[in-house]
C-alpha positions as CSV (number, residue, x, y, z in Angstrom):
1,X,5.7,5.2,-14.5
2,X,2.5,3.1,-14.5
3,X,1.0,0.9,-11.4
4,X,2.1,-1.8,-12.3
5,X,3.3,-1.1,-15.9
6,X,-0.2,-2.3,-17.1
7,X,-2.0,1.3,-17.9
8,X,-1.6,5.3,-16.2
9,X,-1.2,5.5,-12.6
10,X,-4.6,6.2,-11.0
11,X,-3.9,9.5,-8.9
12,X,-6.7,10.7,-6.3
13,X,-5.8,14.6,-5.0
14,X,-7.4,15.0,-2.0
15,X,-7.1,19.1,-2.0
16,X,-9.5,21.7,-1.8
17,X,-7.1,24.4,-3.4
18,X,-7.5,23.7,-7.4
19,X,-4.1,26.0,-8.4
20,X,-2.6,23.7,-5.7
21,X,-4.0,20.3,-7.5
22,X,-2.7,22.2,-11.1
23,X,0.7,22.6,-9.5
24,X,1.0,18.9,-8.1
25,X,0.0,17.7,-11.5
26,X,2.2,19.8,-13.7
27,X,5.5,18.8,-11.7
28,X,4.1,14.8,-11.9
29,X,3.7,15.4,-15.8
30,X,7.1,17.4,-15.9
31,X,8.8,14.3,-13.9
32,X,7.3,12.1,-17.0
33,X,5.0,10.1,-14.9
34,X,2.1,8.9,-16.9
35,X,-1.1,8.9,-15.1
36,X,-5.0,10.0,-14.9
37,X,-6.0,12.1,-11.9
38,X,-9.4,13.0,-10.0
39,X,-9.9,15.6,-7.3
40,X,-12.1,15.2,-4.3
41,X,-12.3,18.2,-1.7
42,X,-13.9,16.1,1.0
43,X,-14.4,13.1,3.1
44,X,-17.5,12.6,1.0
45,X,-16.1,13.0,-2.8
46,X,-12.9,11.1,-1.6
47,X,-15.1,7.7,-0.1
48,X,-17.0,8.4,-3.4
49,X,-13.8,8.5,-5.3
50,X,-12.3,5.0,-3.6
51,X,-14.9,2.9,-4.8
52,X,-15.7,5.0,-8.1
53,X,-12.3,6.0,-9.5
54,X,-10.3,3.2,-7.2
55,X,-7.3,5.2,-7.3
56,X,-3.8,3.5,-7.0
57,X,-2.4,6.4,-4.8
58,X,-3.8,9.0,-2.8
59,X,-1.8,12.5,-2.9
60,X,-3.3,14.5,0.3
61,X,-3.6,18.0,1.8
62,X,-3.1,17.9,5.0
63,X,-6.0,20.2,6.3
64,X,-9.4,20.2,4.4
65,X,-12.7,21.5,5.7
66,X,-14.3,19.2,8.1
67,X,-11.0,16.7,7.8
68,X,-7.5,16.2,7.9
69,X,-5.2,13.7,6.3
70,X,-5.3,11.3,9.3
71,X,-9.2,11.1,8.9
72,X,-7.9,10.6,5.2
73,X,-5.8,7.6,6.2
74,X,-8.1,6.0,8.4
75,X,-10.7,6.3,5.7
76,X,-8.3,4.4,3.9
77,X,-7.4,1.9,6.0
78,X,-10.6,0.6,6.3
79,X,-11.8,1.4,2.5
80,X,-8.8,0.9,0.8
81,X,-6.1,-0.6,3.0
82,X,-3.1,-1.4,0.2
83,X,-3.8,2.1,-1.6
84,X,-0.5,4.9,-0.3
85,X,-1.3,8.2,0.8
86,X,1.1,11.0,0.7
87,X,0.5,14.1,2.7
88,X,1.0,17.0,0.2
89,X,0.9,19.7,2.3
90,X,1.9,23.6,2.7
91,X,3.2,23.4,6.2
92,X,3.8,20.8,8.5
93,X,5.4,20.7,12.2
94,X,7.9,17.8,12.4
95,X,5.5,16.2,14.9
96,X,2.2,16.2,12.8
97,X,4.6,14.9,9.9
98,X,5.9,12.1,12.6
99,X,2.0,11.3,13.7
100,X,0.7,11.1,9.8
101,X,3.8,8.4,8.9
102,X,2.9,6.3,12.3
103,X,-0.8,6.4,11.3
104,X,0.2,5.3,7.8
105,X,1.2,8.0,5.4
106,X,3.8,6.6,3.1
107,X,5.2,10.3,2.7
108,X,4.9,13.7,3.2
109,X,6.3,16.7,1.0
110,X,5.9,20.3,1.3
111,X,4.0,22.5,-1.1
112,X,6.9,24.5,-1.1
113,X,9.1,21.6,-2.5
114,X,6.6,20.0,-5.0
115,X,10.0,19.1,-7.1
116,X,10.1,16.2,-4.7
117,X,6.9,15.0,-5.3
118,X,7.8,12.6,-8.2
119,X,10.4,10.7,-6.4
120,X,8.0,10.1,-3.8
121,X,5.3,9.0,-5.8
122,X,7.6,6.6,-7.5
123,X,8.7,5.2,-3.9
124,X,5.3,4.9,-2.7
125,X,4.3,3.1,-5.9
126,X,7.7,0.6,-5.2
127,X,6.7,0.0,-1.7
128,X,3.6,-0.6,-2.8
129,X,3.8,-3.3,-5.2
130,X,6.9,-4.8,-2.3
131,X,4.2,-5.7,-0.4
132,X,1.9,-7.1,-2.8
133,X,4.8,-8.9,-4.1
134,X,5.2,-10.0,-0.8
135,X,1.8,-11.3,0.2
136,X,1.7,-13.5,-3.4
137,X,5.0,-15.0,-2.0
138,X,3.5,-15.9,1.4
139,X,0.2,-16.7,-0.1
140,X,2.1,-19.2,-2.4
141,X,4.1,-20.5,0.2
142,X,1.2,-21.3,2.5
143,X,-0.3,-23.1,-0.7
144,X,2.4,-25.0,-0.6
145,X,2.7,-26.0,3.3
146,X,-1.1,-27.2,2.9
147,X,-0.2,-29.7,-0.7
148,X,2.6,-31.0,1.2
149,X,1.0,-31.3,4.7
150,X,-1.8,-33.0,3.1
151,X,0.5,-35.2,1.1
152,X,2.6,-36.3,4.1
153,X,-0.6,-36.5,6.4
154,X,-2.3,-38.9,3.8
155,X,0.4,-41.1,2.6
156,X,1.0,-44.5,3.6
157,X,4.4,-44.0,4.0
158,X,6.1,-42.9,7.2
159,X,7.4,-39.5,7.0
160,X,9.7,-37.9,10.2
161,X,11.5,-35.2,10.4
162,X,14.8,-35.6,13.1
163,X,16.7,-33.1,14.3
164,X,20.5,-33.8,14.8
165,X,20.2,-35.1,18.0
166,X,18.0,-37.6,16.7
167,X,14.6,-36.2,18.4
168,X,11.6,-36.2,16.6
169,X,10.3,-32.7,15.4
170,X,7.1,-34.1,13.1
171,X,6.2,-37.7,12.6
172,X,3.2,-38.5,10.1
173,X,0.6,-41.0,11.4
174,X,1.8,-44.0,9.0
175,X,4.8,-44.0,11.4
176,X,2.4,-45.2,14.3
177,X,2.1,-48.0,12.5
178,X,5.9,-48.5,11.9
């Protein structure tokens, strides 16, 4: 799967354990997935890697030195707000799991069952292009409400909208004149 079928998924690991980055990348490649990946160890190599490598998805450990995935997701949120972060993580209480999916996380899976990891990936990447598929539809349609509001606004014709009782709900200004 690519972002977008366009080119290779763009994979950030935020993990400071490289056998664990190996693993994670050897069950995405055993899954088929087709993507490049770079690691980043830090909050400073990961904003580096935003705006440098502008990953597409953001696989994350949960604890790192200095950070956690939530400092991870709101780095994101303000950096990167449409990129998906999955905590990747070798243990994780049901609440902190809870807290990182309130504060944004589009996932979580355990180290321990990394054969999930693909599925999630793929979701992540689904939900992901939802929304943007989703924000060209509403930015479209408010495209449209502005040609016709200006259309109706500016014509010389009277325009009004009834509803079945016969009260007005919208009257253009030509119908002042009518």
């Amino acid at each position: 799967m690519a972002a977008g079928n366009r080119e290779a998924l763009r994979i950030l690991l935020l993990e400071d354990t490289p056998a664990d980055a190996q693993l994670m990348e050897q069950q995405l490649r055993r899954a088929g997935l087709t993507f490049v990946c770079r690691v980043a160890d830090s909050r400073e190599s990961l904003a580096a890697a935003l705006g440098e490598f502008a990953p597409d998805l953001v696989l994350a450990d949960y604890r790192l030195p200095g950070m956690t995935a939530l400092d991870a997701i709101e780095l994101l949120r303000h950096a990167a707000p449409s990129v998906p972060l999955i905590v990747v993580t070798g243990s994780l209480s049901e609440e902190i799991a809870a807290d990182c999916i309130k504060a944004g996380a589009t996932d979580y899976v355990l180290k321990e069952n990394l054969v999930r990891l693909p599925s999630a990936v793929i979701r992540a990447m689904e939900l992901k292009q939802a929304r943007e598929d989703a924000a060209q539809v509403h930015d479209e349609l408010r495209e449209r409400e502005q040609r016709y509001r200006a259309l109706v606004e500016h014509s010389y014709d009277a325009v009004a909208l009834l509803d079945p009782r016969g009260v007005v709900q919208y009257a253009s200004h030509s119908t002042e004149r009518v």
